[in-house]
DRENTOR-739266 format. One record per residue (C-alpha): x, y, z; residue in three letters; residue number from 1. Coordinates in steps of 0.02 Angstrom, whole numbers, plus 50000, padded with zeros to 5 digits. Layout:
! DRENTOR-739266
      X      Y      Z  rest   nr
      X      Y      Z   Ala  NUM
...
//
This chain:
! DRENTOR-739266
      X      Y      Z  rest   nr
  50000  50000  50000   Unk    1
  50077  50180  49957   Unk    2
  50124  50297  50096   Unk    3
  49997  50419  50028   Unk    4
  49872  50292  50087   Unk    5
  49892  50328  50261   Unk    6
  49796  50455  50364   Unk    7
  49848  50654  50298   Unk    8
  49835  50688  50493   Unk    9
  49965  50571  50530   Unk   10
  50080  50630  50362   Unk   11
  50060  50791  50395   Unk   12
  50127  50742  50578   Unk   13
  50289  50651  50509   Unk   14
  50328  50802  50400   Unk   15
  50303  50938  50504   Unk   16
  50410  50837  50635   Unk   17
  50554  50784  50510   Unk   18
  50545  50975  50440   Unk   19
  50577  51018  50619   Unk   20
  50725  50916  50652   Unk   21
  50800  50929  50493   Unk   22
  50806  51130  50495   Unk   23
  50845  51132  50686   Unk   24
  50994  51019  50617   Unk   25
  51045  51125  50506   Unk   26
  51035  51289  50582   Unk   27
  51099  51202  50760   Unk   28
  51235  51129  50688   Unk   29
  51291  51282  50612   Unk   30
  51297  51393  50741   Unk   31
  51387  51247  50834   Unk   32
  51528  51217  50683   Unk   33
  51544  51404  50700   Unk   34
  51588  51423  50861   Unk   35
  51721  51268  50885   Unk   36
  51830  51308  50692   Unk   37
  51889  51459  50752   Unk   38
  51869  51555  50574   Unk   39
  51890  51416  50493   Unk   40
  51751  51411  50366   Unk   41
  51803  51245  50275   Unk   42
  51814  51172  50442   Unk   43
  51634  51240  50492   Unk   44
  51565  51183  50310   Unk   45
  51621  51001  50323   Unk   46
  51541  50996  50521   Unk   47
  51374  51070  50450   Unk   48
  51369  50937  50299   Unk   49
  51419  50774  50409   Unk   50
  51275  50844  50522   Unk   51
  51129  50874  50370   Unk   52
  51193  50717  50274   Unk   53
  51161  50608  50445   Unk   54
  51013  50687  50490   Unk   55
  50942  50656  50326   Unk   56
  50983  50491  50294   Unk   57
  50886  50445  50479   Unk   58
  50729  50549  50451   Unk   59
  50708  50460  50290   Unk   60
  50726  50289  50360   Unk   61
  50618  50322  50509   Unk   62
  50485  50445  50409   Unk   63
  50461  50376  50252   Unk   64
  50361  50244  50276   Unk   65
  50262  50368  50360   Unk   66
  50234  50519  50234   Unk   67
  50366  50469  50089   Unk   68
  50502  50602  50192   Unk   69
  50463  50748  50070   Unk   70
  50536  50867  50206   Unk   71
  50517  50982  50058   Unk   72
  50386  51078  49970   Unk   73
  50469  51054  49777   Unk   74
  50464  50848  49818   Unk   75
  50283  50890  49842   Unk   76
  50238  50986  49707   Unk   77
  50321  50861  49584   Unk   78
  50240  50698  49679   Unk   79
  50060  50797  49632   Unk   80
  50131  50829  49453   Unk   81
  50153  50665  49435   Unk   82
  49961  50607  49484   Unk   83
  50045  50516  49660   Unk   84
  49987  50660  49777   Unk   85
  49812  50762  49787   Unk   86
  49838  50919  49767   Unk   87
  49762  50967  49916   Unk   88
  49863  50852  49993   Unk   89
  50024  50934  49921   Unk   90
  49962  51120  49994   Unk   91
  49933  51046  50147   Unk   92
  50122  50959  50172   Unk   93
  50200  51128  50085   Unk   94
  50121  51240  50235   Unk   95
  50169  51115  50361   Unk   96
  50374  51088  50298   Unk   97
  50373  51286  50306   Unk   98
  50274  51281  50476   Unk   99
  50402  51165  50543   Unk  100
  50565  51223  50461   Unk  101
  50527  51403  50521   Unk  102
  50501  51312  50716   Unk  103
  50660  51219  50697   Unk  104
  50778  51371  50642   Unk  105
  50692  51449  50830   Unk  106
  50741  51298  50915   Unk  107
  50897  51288  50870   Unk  108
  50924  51485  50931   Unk  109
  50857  51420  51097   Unk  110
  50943  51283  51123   Unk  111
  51107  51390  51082   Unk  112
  51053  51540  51191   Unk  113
  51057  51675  51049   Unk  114
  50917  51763  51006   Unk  115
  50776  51674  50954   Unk  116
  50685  51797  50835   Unk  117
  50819  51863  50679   Unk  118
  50825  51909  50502   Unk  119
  50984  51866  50414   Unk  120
  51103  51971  50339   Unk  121
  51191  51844  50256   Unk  122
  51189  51886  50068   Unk  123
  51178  51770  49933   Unk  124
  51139  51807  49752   Unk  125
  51175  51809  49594   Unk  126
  51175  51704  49425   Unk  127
  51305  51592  49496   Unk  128
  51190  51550  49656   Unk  129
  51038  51536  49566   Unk  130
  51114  51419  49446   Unk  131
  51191  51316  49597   Unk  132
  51013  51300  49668   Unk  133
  50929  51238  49516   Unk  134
  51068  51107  49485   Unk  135
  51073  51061  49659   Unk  136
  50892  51050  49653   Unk  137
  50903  50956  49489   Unk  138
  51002  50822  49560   Unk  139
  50880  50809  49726   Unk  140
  50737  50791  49617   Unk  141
  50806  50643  49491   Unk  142
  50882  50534  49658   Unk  143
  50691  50561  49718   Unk  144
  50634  50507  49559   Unk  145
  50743  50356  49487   Unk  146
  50803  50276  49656   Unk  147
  50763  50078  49617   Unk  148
  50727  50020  49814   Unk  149
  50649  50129  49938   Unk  150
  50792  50063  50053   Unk  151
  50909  50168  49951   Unk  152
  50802  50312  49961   Unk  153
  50904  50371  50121   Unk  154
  51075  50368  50081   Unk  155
  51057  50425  49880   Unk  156
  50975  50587  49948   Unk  157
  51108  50624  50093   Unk  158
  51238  50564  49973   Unk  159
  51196  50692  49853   Unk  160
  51148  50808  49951   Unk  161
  51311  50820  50062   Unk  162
  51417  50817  49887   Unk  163
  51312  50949  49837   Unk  164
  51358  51047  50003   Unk  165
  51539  51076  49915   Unk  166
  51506  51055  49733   Unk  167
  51366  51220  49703   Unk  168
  51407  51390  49748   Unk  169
  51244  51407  49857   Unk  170
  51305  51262  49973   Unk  171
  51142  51171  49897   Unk  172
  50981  51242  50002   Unk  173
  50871  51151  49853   Unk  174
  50713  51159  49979   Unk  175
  50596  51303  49983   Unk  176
  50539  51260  50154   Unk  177
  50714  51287  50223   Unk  178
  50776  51409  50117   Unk  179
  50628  51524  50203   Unk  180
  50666  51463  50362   Unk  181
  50866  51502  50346   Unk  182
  50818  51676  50330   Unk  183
  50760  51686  50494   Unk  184
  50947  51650  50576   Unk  185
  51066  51764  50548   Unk  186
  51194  51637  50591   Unk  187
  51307  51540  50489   Unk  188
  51186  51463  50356   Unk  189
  51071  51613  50338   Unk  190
  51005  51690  50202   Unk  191
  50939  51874  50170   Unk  192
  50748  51865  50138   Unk  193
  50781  51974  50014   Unk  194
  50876  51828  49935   Unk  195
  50733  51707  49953   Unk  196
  50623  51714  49814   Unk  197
  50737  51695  49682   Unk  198
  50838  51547  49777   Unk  199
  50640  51452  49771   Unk  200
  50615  51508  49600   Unk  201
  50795  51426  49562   Unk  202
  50743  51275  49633   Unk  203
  50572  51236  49597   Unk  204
  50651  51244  49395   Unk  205
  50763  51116  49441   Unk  206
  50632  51018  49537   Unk  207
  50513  51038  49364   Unk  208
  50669  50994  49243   Unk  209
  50712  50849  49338   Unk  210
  50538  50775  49317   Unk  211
  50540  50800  49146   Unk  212
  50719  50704  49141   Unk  213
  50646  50576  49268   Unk  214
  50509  50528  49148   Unk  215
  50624  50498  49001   Unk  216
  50752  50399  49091   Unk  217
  50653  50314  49194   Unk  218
  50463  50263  49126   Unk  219
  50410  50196  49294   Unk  220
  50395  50364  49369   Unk  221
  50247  50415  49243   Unk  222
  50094  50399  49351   Unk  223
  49909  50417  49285   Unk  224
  49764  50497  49335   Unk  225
  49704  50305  49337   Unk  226
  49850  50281  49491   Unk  227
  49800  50424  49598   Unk  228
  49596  50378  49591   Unk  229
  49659  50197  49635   Unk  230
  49745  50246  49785   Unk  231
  49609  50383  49823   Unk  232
  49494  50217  49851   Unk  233
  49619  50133  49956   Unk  234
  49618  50283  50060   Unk  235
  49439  50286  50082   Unk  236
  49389  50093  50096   Unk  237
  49528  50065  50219   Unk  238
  49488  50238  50321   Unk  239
  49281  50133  50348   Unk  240
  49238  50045  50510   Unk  241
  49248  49853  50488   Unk  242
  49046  49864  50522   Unk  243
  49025  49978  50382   Unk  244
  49102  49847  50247   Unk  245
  48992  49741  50304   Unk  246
  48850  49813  50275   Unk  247
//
């Protein structure tokens, strides 16, 4: 039975809680790499990429089964492209990976006794960025889409992502959720909000090319309209009392 089968209420609950920990990971560990390199940004890049790329791979393990691990509104968007996730369903897991990015950027500022409410200052733009974002994005994307064995799901996307970490100019955001929530930390991996839309217009092109290269390399991620009513009645028949089916 798909993921998307199970109860939104209890989706919604495993991405809004892996949003959570994966931004306060991010943010948390930044401040943390920060403070122990002594200036030494290399140093403080590699401690914030061992710390994403290990977070990730566990939250997808533990989640997926769950809610498919999106973690990410441009996962979302392209799972309802492809006829796998309601629409509704996709607005609804975009507003709650914001909602729980955004709470785990705070967190992190708590639990490292600086200020909890900021706005970065940390600029980053230009063509070279937004190019870094869309390939980074890109690459996120196609893992998502051609990985053979949902066991490999975990690794593949940490993989990547943590290569991506040193391989893009941006340092590879490639999730809108994040990205927003970033620029509320003006700590080592913020962002200026005035940065922000074009890093999420960046991505969600790479998110939209990489389906299109998904669905020529690999046939089996073409869904139909046919697949997503299927697994609409799943939903519903298994969501009935046992009394009611036997009426």
């Amino acid at each position: 039975m798909s993921v998307y089968a199970q109860p939104l209420s209890r989706r919604l609950a495993a991405e809004g809680l892996g949003s959570l920990l994966l931004a306060a990971t991010v943010v948390g560990s930044g401040i943390m790499a920060e403070r122990l390199s002594g200036g030494n940004l290399a140093v403080a890049l590699l401690a914030n990429t061992a710390a994403t790329v290990a977070v990730l791979a566990t939250l997808i393990a533990l989640l997926g089964p769950v809610s498919g691990a999106h973690f990410n509104p441009a996962v979302s968007i392209v799972e309802a492209l492809r006829g796998r996730l309601a629409w509704r369903d996709a607005g609804a897991y975009t507003v709650i990976q914001v909602l729980g990015c955004c709470s785990g950027a705070l967190i992190a500022h708590v639990m490292f006794e600086v200020p909890i409410w900021q706005l970065s200052a940390h600029i980053r733009t230009g063509p070279a960025q937004w190019l870094a974002e869309g390939v980074a994005t890109f690459g996120l994307l196609l893992v998502v889409l051609g990985h053979r064995r949902s066991e490999d799901a975990p690794w593949m996307v940490a993989a990547w992502i943590g290569a991506a970490y040193w391989f893009t100019a941006s340092t590879s955001f490639a999730n809108p959720a994040i990205t927003i929530a970033r620029s509320l930390t003006d700590t080592f991996s913020g962002i200026r909000a005035a940065d922000v839309p074009a890093f999420i217009g960046a991505q969600l092109v790479g998110a939209l090319v990489a389906l299109v290269a998904a669905q020529a390399l690999f046939p089996s991620t073409r869904v139909t309209q046919t697949s997503l009513d299927t697994e609409a009645t799943v939903q519903a028949v298994s969501s009935k009392k046992p009394e009611a089916l036997n009426a």
